[in-house]
C-alpha positions in Angstrom: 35.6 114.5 -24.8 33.6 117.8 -24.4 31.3 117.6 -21.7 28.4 120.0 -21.0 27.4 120.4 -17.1 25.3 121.9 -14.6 26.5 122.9 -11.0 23.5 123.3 -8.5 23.0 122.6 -5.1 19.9 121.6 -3.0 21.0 123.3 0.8 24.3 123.5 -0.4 24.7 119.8 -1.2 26.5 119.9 -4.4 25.8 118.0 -7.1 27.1 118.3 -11.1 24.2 118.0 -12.9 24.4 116.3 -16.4 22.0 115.9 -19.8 22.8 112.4 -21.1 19.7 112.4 -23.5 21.4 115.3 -25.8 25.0 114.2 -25.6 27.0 110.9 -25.0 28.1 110.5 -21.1 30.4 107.9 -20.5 32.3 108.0 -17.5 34.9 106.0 -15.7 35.1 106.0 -11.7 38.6 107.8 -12.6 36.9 110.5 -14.5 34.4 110.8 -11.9 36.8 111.2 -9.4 38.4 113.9 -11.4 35.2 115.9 -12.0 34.6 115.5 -8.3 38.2 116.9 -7.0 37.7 121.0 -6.4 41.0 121.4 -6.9 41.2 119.7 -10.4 38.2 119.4 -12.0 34.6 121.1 -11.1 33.8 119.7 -7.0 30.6 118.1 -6.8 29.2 116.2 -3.7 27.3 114.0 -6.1 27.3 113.9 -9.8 23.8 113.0 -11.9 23.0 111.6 -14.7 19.9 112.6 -16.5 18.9 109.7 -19.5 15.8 108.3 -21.0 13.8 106.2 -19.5 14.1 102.4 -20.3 10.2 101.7 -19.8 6.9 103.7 -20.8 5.7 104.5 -16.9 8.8 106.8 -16.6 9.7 110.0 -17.9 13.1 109.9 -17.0 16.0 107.7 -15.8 17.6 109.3 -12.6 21.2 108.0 -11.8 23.4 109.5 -8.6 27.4 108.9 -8.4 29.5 109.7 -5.2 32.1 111.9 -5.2 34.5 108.8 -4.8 33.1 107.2 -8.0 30.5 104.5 -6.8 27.5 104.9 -8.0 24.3 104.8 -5.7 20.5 104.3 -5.6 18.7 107.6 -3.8 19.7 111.2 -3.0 16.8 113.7 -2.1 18.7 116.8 -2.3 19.6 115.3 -5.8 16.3 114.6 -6.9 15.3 117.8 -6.4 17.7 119.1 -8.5 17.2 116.6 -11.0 13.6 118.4 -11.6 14.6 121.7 -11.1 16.8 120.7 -14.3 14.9 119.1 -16.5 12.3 121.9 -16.4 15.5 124.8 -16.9 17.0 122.7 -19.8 13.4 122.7 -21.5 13.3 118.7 -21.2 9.8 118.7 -19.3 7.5 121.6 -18.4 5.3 119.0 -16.5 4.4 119.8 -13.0 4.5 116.0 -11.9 7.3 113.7 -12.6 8.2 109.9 -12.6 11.3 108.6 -12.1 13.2 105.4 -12.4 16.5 104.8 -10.0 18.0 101.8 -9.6 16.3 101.8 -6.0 12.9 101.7 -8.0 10.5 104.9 -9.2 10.5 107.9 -7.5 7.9 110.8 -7.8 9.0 114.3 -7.9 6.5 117.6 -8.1 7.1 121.5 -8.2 4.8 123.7 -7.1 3.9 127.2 -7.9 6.8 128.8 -5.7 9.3 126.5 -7.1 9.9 124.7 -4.1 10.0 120.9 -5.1 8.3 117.7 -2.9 10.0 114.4 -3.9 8.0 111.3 -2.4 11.3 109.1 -1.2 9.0 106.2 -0.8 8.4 103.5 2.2 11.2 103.3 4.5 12.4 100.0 4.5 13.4 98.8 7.9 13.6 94.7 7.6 17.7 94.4 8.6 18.0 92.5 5.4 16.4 95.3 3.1 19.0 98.0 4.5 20.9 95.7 4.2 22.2 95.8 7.8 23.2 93.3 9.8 21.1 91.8 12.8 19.0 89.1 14.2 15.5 90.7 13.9 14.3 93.7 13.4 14.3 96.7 15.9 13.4 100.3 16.7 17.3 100.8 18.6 20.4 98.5 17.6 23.5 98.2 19.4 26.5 98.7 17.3 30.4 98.3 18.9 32.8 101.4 17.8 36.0 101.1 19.1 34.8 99.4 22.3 32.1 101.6 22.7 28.3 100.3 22.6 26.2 103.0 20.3 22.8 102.8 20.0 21.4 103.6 16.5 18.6 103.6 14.0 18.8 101.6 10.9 16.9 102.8 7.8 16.7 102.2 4.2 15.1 105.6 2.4 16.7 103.5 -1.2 20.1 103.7 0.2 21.3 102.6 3.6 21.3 104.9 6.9 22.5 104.9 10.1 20.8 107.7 13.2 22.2 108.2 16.4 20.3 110.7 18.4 22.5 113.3 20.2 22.0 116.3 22.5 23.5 118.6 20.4 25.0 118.3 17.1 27.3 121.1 17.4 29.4 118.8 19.8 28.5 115.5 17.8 31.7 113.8 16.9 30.7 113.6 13.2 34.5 113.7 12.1 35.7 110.6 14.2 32.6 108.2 14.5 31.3 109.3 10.6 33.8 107.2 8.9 33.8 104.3 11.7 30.2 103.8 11.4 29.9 104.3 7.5 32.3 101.2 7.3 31.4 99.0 9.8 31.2 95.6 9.1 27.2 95.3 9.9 26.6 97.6 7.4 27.8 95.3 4.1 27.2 98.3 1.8 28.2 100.9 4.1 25.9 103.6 5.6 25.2 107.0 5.9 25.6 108.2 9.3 22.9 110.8 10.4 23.3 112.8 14.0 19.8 113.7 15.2 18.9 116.7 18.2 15.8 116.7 18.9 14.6 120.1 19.0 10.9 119.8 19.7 8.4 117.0 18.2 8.4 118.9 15.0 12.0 120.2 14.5 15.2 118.6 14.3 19.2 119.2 13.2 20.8 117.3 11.6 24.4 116.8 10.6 25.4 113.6 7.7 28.6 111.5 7.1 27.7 110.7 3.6 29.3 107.6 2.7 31.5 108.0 -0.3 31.1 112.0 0.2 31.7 112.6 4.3 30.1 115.1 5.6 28.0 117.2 3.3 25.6 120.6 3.9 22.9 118.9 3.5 21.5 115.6 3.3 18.0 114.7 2.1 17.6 111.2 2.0 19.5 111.4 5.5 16.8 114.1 6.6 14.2 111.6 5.6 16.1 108.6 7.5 15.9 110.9 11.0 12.7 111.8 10.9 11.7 108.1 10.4 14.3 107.1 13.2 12.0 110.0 15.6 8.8 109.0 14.8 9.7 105.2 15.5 10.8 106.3 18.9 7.4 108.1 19.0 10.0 111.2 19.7 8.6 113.4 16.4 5.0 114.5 14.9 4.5 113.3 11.4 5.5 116.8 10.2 8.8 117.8 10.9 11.1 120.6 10.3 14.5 119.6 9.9 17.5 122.0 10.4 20.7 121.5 8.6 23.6 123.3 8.0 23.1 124.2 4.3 19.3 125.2 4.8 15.8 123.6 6.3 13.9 121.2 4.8 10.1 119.7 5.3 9.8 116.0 6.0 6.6 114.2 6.3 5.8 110.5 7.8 2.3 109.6 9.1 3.8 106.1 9.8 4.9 102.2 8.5 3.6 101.3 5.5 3.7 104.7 4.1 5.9 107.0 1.9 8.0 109.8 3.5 7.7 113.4 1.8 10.5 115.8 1.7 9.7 119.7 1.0 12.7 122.0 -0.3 14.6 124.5 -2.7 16.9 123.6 -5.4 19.5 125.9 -6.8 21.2 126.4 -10.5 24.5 127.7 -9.8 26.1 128.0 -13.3 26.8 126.4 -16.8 29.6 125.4 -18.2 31.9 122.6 -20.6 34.6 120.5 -19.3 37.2 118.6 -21.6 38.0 115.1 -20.0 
């Protein structure tokens, strides 16, 4: 089957990016995983899926799959992408789009200097909505890794994450407590793992265990997650610079009950066809 792709990257999160409107995209978590190897097949962080919408309020259908095959609800870096795309390939010239993802609609827009604001939508922070495991709701939870009490943030930005704040991420031990956390028994769906230094109340770095990826350049939806984890702990201002290794991004919060806005660049890297 030939298959025609995309590579881009949104702060050097990768993602394959792929028209399923003008060809027929069927994939198997084997073929994913396949596309996904760097070795084997392209390399991708995240592969998406661009296909009609199934009701009239959308203009597109936006599905994201990890590099390990599952298939997930959100990624901001990948959402920006997904419009940079649709406006390359000639799909939509409109400045505003709508959305659907299995996490419910999501609203992207691109500005004059091409830089592209995705509104990720309330966080969700109900235990049960994550879905995380605990009593009751709470700013800081106590989670046990390897006999060690942690104390984290637990956020839903459409898929589940996990923020520890740290005093400097450069030291963070994202390698050994990344893949503990992301499969921790609280967390029935696993987590992304976000380490948070506080820089000053409007700038933060960030590093991300992505589950089903590990750690990645950049992580939107993960960017999005911290600065909600901050503000919580009345820690950030409602407009906040985040710093991660792939690039910075913009995220905005004026507080609960509101949607979070996320401010960055997304990147075509090149074309090509694949035969799977």
């Amino acid at each position: 089957m030939p298959l025609e792709f995309t590579k881009m990257h949104g702060l050097g999160n990768d993602f394959v990016v792929i028209d399923a409107i003008n060809q027929s995209v069927s994939l198997t978590p084997e073929q994913l995983r396949l596309l996904a190897d760097r070795h084997l097949g392209i390399g991708f962080d995240q592969l998406l899926l661009v296909e009609a919408a199934t009701s009239s309020s959308a203009d597109f259908r936006y599905r994201i799959f990890n590099a390990d095959g599952s298939e997930v609800g959100q990624c901001g870096n990948g959402a920006r992408c997904f419009m940079q795309f649709v406006h390359e390939q000639g799909l939509s010239h409109k400045m505003a789009l709508q959305v659907e993802t299995s996490s419910g609609p999501l609203q992207l827009t691109r500005n004059a200097a091409g830089q592209i604001t995705v509104d990720m939508g309330v966080p969700r922070l109900e235990p049960a909505e994550i879905p995380f495991l605990a009593p009751a709701r709470d700013v800081i939870y106590t989670l046990e890794v390897n006999d060690v009490q942690l104390e984290i943030a637990a956020v839903s930005m459409g898929n589940p994450h996990a923020v520890l704040l740290v005093d400097a991420i450069d030291s963070a031990p994202v390698a050994e407590l990344g893949p503990l956390i992301e499969s921790h028994p609280r967390f029935p769906e696993r987590v992304n793992v976000g380490f948070m230094e506080i820089v000053a109340a409007d700038t933060i770095r960030l590093r991300v265990y992505e589950r089903g990826a590990g750690e990645t350049r950049a992580c939107g939806s993960g960017a999005c997650a911290a600065v909600v984890a901050g503000r919580l702990r009345e820690r950030l201002s409602d407009n906040v610079k985040v710093l991660l290794n792939g690039g910075e991004l913009v995220v905005s919060w004026i507080g609960t009950g509101h949607s979070v806005l996320m401010t960055g660049p997304a990147t075509t890297v090149y074309q090509g066809h694949i035969e799977l």
